[in-house]
NUDO-202812 format. One record per residue (C-alpha): x, y negated, z. Coordinates in steps of 0.25 Angstrom, whole numbers, padded with zeros to 4 digits. Layout:
<sites>
<site><x>X</x><y>Y</y><z>Z</z></site>
...
</sites>
This chain:
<sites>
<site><x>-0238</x><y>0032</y><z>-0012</z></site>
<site><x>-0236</x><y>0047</y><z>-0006</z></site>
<site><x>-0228</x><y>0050</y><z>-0017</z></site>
<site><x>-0218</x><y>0039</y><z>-0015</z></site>
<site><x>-0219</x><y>0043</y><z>0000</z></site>
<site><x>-0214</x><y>0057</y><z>-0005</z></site>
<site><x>-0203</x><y>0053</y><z>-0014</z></site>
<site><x>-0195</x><y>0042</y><z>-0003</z></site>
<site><x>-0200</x><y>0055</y><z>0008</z></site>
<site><x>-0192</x><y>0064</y><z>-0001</z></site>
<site><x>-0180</x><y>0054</y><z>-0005</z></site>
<site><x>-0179</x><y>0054</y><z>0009</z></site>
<site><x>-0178</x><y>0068</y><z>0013</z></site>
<site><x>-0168</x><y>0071</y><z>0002</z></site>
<site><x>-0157</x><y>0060</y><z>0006</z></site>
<site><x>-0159</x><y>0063</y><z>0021</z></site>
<site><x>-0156</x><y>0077</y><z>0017</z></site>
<site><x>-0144</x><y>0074</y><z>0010</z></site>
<site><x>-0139</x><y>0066</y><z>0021</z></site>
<site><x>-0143</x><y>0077</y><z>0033</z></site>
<site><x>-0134</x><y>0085</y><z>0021</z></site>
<site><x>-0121</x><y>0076</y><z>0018</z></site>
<site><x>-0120</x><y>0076</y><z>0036</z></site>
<site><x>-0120</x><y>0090</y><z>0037</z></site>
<site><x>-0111</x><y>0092</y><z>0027</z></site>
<site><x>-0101</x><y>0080</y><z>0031</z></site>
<site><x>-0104</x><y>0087</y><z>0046</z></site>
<site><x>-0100</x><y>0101</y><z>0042</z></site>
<site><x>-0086</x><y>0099</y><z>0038</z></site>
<site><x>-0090</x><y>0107</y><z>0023</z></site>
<site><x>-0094</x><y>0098</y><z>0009</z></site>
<site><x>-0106</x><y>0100</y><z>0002</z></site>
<site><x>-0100</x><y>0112</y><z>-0007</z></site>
<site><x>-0094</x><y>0121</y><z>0008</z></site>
<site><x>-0080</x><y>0117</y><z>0006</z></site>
<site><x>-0077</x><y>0111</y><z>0019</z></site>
<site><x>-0072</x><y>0097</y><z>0019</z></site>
<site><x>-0057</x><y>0092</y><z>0024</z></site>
<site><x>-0056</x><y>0085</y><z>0036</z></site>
<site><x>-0051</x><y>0071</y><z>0032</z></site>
<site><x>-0040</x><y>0066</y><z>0043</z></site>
<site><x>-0038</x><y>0052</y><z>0047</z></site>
<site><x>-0025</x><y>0045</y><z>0044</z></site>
<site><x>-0014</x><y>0048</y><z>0055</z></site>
<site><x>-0021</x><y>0060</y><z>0061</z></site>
<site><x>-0011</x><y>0070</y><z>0064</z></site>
<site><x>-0015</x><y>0079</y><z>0054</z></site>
<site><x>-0016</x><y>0068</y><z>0043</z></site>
<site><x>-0001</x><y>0059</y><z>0046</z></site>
<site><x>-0005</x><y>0046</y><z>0040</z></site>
<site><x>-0010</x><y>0032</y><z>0045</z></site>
<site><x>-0004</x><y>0026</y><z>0058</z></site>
<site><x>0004</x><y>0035</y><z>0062</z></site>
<site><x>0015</x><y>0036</y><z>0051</z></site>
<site><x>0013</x><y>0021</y><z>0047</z></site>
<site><x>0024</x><y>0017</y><z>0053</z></site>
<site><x>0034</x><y>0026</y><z>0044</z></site>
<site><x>0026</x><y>0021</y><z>0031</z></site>
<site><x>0029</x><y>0006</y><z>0034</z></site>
<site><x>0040</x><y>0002</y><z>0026</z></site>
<site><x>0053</x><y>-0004</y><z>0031</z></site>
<site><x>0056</x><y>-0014</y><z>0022</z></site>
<site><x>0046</x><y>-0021</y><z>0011</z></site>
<site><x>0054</x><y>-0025</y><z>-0002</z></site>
<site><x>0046</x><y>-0039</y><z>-0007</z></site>
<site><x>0047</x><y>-0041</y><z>-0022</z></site>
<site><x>0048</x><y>-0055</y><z>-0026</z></site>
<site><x>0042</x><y>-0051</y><z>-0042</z></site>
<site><x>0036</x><y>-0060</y><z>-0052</z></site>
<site><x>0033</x><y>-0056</y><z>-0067</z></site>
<site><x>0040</x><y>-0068</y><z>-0074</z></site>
<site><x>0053</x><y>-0066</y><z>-0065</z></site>
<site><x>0066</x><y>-0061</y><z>-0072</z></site>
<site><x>0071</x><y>-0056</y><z>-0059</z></site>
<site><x>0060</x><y>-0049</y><z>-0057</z></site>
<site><x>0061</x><y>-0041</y><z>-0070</z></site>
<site><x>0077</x><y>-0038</y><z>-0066</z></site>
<site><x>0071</x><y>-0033</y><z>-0052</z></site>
<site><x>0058</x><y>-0024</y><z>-0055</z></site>
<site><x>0066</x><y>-0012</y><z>-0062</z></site>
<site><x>0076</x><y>-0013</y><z>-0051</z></site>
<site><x>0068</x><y>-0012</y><z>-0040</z></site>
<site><x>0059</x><y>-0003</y><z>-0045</z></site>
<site><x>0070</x><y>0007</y><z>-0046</z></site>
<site><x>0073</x><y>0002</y><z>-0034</z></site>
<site><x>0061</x><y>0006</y><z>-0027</z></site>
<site><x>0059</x><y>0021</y><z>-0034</z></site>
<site><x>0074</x><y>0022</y><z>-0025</z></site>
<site><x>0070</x><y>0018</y><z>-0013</z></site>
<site><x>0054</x><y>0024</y><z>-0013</z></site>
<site><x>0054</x><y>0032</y><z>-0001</z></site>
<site><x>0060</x><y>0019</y><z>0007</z></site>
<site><x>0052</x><y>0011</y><z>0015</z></site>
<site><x>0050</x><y>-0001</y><z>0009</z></site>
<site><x>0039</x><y>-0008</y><z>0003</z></site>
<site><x>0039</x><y>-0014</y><z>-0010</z></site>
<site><x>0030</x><y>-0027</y><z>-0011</z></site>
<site><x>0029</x><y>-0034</y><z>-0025</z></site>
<site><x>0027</x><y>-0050</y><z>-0023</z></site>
<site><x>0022</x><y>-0052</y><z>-0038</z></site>
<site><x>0023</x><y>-0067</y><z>-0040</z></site>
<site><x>0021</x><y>-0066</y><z>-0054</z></site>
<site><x>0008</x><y>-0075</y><z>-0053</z></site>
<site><x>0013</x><y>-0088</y><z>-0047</z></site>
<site><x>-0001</x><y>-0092</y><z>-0042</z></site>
<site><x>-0002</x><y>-0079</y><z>-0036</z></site>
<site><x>-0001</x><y>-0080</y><z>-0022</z></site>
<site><x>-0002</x><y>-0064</y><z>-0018</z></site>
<site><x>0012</x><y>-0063</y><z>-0015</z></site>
<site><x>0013</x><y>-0072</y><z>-0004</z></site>
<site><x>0001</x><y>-0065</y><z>0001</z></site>
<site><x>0007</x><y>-0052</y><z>0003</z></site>
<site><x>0019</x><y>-0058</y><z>0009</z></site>
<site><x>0010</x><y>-0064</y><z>0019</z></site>
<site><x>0005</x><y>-0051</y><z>0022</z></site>
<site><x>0019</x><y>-0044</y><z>0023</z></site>
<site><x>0020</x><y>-0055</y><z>0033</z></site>
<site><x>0032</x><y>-0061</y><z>0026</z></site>
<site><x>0024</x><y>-0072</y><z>0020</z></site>
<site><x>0038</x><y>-0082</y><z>0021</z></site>
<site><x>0044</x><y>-0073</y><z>0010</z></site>
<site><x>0035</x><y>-0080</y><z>0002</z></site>
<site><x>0038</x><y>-0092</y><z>0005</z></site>
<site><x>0052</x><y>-0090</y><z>0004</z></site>
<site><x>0050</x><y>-0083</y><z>-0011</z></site>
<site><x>0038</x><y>-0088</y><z>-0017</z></site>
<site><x>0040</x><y>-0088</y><z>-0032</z></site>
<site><x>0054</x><y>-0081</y><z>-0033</z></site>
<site><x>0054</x><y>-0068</y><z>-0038</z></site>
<site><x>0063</x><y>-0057</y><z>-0043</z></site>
<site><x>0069</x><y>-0051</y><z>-0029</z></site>
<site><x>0062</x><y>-0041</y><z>-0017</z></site>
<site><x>0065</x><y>-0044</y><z>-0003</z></site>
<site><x>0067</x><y>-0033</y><z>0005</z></site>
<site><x>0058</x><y>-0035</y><z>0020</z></site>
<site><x>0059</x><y>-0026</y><z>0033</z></site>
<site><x>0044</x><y>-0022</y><z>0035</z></site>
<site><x>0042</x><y>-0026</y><z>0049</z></site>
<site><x>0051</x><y>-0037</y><z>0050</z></site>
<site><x>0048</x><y>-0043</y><z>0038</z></site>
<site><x>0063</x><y>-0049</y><z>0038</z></site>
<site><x>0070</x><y>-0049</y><z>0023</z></site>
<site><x>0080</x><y>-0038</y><z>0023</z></site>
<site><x>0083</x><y>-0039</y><z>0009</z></site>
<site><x>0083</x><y>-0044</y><z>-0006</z></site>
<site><x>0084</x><y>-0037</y><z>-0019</z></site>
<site><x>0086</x><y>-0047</y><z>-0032</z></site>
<site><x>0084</x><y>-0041</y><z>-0046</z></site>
<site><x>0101</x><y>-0041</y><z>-0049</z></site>
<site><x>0101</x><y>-0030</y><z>-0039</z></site>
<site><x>0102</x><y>-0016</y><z>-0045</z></site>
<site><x>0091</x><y>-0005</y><z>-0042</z></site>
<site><x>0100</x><y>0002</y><z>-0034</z></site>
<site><x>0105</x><y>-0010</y><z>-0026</z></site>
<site><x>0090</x><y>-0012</y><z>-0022</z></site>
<site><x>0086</x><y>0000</y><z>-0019</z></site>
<site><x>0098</x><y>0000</y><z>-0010</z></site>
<site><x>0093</x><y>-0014</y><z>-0003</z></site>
<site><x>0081</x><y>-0007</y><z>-0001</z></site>
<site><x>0086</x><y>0004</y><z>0008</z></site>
<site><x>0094</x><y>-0004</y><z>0016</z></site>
<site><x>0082</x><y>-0012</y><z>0019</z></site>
<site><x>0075</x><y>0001</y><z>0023</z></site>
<site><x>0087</x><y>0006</y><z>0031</z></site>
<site><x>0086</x><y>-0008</y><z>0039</z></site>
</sites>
């Protein structure tokens, strides 16, 4: 019996010494090895300019809703398009949003229209593919429409001019 006593005593003594160890250490501002450890700043402190404060200039100005399915020929004309398209006009504020469709049962892009708060886009183009409507982000009024006859450059050009307003 003693010796069971010593054994859990002795377990005891070592993890209340390696917590009484990891405290001082996190409290002294150094790791285990002496190297002192970076003080980690919040988001949108003044020294760290992220979070809150800059949101505002992150949020894009216009989403571009692609209307996309698998099986669709338009689509097929479209994606090459409007990937070029997009390498154009990458440092524009614009969000790019795929609506895949390809699985008619699916019922996921309804859901994200619903929480881009634009959920009667869907029930205005549920099943039809092959274009990209072009929305301005806070009024979430369409602005635009790109179809898949519509050259790379010819998009990329709707695009700014949905950003420009």
């Amino acid at each position: 019996m003693k010796s069971d006593f010593t054994r859990y005593t002795a377990a005891l003594v070592a993890a209340t010494t390696l917590v009484a160890t990891s405290v001082a250490i996190s409290q002294s501002g150094t790791s285990p090895s002496g190297t002192p450890v970076k003080e980690v700043q919040p988001p949108g402190s003044s020294s760290n300019p992220s979070g809150m404060q800059h949101a505002e200039a992150r949020m894009p100005k216009v989403i571009a809703l692609t209307f996309y399915a698998d099986w669709c020929p338009g689509c097929k004309m479209l994606t090459p398009k409007l990937e070029a398209a997009k390498k154009k006009v990458s440092e524009q504020p614009c969000l790019f949003v795929k609506l895949d469709q390809t699985d008619k049962d699916s019922v996921q892009a309804e859901y994200l229209l619903s929480a881009l708060g634009v959920s009667e886009l869907w029930k205005d183009n549920a099943g039809k593919t092959g274009f990209v409507i072009l929305l301005d982000a806070k009024t979430k009024k369409v602005i635009g429409k790109i179809t898949a006859d519509q050259t790379s450059a010819a998009m990329s050009a709707a695009i700014s001019s949905a950003v420009q307003g």
